[in-house]
C-alpha positions in Angstrom: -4.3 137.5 -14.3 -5.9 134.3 -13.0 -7.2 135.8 -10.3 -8.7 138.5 -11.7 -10.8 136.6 -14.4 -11.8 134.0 -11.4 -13.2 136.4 -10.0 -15.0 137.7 -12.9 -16.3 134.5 -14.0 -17.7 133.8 -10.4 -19.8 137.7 -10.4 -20.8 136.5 -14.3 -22.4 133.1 -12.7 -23.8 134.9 -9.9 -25.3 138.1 -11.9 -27.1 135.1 -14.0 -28.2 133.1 -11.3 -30.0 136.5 -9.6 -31.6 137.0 -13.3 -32.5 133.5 -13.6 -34.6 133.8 -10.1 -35.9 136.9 -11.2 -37.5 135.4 -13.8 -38.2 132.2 -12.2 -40.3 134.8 -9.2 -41.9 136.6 -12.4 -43.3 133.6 -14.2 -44.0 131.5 -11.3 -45.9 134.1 -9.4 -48.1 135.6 -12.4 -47.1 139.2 -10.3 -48.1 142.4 -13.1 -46.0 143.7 -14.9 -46.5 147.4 -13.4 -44.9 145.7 -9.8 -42.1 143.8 -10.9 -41.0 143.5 -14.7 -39.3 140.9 -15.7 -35.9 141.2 -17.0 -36.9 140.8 -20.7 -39.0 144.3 -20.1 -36.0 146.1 -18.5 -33.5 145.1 -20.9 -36.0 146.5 -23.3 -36.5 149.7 -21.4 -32.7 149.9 -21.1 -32.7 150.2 -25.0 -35.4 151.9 -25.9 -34.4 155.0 -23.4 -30.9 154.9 -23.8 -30.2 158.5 -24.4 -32.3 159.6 -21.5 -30.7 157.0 -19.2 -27.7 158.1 -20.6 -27.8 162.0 -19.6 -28.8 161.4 -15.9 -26.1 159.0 -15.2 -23.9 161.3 -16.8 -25.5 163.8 -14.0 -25.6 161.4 -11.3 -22.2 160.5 -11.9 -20.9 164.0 -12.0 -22.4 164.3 -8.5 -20.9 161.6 -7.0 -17.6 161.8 -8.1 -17.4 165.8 -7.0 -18.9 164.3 -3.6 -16.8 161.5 -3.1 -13.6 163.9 -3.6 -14.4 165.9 -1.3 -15.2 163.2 1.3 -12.0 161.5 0.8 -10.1 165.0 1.1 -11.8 166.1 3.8 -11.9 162.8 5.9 -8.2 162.1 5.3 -7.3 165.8 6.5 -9.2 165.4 9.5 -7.7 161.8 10.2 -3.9 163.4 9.5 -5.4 166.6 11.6 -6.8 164.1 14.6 -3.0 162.3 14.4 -1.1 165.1 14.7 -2.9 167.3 17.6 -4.0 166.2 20.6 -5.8 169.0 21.3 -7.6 168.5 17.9 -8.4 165.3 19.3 -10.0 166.1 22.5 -12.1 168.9 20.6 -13.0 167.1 17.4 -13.8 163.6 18.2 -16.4 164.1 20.0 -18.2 166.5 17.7 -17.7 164.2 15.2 -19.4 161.2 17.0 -22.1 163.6 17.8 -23.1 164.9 13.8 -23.1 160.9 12.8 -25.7 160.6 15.6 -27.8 162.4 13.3 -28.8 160.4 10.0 -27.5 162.3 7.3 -30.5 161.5 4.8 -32.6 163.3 8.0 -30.7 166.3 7.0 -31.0 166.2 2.6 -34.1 168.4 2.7 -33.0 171.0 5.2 -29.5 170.8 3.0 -31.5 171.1 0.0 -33.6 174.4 1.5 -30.2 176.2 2.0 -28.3 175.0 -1.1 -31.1 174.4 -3.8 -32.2 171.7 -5.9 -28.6 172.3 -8.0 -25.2 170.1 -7.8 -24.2 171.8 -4.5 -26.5 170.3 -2.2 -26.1 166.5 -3.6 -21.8 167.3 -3.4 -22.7 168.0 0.1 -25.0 165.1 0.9 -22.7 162.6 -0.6 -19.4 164.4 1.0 -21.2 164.0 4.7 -21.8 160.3 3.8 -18.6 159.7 3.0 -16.3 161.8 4.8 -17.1 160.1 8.5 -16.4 156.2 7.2 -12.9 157.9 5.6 -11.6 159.6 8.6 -12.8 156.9 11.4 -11.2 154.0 9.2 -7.7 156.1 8.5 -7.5 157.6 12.1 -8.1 154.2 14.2 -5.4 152.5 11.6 -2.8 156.0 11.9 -2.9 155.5 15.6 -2.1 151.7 15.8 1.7 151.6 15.0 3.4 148.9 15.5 5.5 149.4 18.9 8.5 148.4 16.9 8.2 151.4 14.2 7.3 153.6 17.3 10.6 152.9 18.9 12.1 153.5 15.7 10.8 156.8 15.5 12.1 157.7 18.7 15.6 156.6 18.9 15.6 158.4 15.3 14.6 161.6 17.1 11.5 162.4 14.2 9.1 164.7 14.6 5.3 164.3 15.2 5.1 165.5 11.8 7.5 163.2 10.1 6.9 160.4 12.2 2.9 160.5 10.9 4.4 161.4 6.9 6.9 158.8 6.7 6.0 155.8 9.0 2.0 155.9 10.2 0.6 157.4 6.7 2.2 153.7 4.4 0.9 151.5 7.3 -2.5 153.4 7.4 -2.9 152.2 3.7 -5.6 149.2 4.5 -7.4 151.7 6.4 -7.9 153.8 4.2 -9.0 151.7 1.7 -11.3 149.7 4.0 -12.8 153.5 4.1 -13.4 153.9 0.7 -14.9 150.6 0.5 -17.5 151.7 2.9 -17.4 155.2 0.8 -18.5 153.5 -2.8 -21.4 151.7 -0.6 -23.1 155.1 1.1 -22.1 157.6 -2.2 -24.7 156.1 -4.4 -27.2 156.1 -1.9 -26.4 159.4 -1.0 -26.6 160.2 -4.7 -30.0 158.2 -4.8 -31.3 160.2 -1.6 -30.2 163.9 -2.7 -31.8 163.4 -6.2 -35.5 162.3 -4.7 -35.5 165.4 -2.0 -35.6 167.5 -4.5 -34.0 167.6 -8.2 -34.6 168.3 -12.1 -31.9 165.4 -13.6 -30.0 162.5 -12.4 -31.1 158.6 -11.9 -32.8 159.5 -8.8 -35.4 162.1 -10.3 -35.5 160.1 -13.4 -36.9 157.1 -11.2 -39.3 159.0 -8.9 -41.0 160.8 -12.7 -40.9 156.8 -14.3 -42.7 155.7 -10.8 -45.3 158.4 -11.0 -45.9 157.5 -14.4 -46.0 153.9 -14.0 -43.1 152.9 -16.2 -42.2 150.4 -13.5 -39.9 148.5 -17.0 -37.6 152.3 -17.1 -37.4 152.5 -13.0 -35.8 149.7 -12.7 -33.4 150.1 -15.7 -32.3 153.2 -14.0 -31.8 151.0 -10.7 -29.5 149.1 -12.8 -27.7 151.8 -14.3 -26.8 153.1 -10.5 -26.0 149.6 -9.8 -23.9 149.2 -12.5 -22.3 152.8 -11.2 -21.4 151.7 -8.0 -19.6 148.1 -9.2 -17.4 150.5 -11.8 -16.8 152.3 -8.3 -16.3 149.0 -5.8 -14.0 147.7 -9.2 -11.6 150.9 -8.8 -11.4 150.5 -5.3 -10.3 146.9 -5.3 -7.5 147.7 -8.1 -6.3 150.3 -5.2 -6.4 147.3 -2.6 -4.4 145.6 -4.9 -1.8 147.9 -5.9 1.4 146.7 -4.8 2.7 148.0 -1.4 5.9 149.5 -2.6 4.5 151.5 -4.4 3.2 153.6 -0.9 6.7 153.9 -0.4 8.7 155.2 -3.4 
């Protein structure tokens, strides 16, 4: 696909521009190599701990995929949930406007006290980061029918039910996809956030111990491990973005 590779070659060019600087800001500035390692020293780092790298990301990962489900479930029930009852909507809404007052990331430690240093309490960090871009993005796009599809509805005599099933849910599509886009954004910081309140594995702890033991080289390949992470996760979603609409339909 043209497109596609275009698209690829443009993020190879501009991955090795942002390397190129790096280096460029290393060498220029004579800055130690305990602040900022150049990306010689991380590659090096990236190979030398492999295997440890490796098993966090593999734990990290876990974590954030369990977390994003969840999200996604949960945000699109409440957006279908919000669409179909009105009475939902007057009692919901504004609870939900209220809890995304509160930063999230304020809340890891005291979600860490009740659920543990364990998998639950990052599933539940990364599922409240998550679950409020989902619903907002899918409910605002599930109530703007066109008027045309509306009137359809009507002279058809359909249900609330089937009306939101057959008609709002395919043209909510884009929303819910801009909501995943926002979703791959906040999980891996979510991820990043839950593993330095308090944890034994993942990228996150693995950074915080290479930090307190100056191994400044093996934090930063971590860094690009999450990075890398959360492309593989923006990658998916655009292949969803570009999936052809017919398909939301048959």
């Amino acid at each position: 696909m043209p497109f596609t590779g275009h698209r690829v070659w443009r993020g190879a060019v501009s991955f090795a521009l942002a390397v190129a600087v790096w280096q460029l800001v290393v060498t220029l500035s004579g800055v130690p190599r305990f602040i900022l390692p150049g990306p010689w020293l991380v590659l090096q780092a990236l190979g030398a701990n492999a295997t440890l790298l490796w098993q966090n990301a593999l734990w990290s990962a876990g974590n954030l995929a369990l977390g994003l489900g969840v999200g996604v479930f949960l945000g699109i029930e409440t957006a279908l949930l919000l669409t179909l009852s009105r009475h939902a909507r007057w009692l919901l809404r504004p609870m939900l406007v209220v809890a995304q007052a509160v930063p999230v990331f304020a809340l890891a430690p005291v979600i860490t006290l009740w659920l543990g240093y364990g998998m639950p309490s990052k599933i539940v960090t990364i599922a409240l980061v998550t679950y409020f871009p989902i619903a907002s993005s899918l409910f605002d796009r599930l109530m703007a029918l066109p008027p045309g599809l509306g009137d359809l509805s009507r002279l058809a005599g359909a249900s609330r039910w089937r009306e939101t099933l057959l008609l709002r849910l395919p043209h909510a599509v884009p929303g819910l996809i801009s909501g995943l886009r926002l979703a791959v954004v906040y999980g891996p910081l979510a991820v990043l956030i839950g593993e330095w309140v308090g944890s034994s594995r993942g990228l996150g702890h693995l950074m915080l111990m290479a930090n307190g033991r100056g191994q400044t080289a093996l934090m930063f390949a971590a860094l690009m491990v999450l990075a890398a992470l959360s492309l593989m996760l923006w990658v998916i979603v655009e292949a969803l973005a570009r999936w052809p609409a017919r398909r939301f339909y048959t």
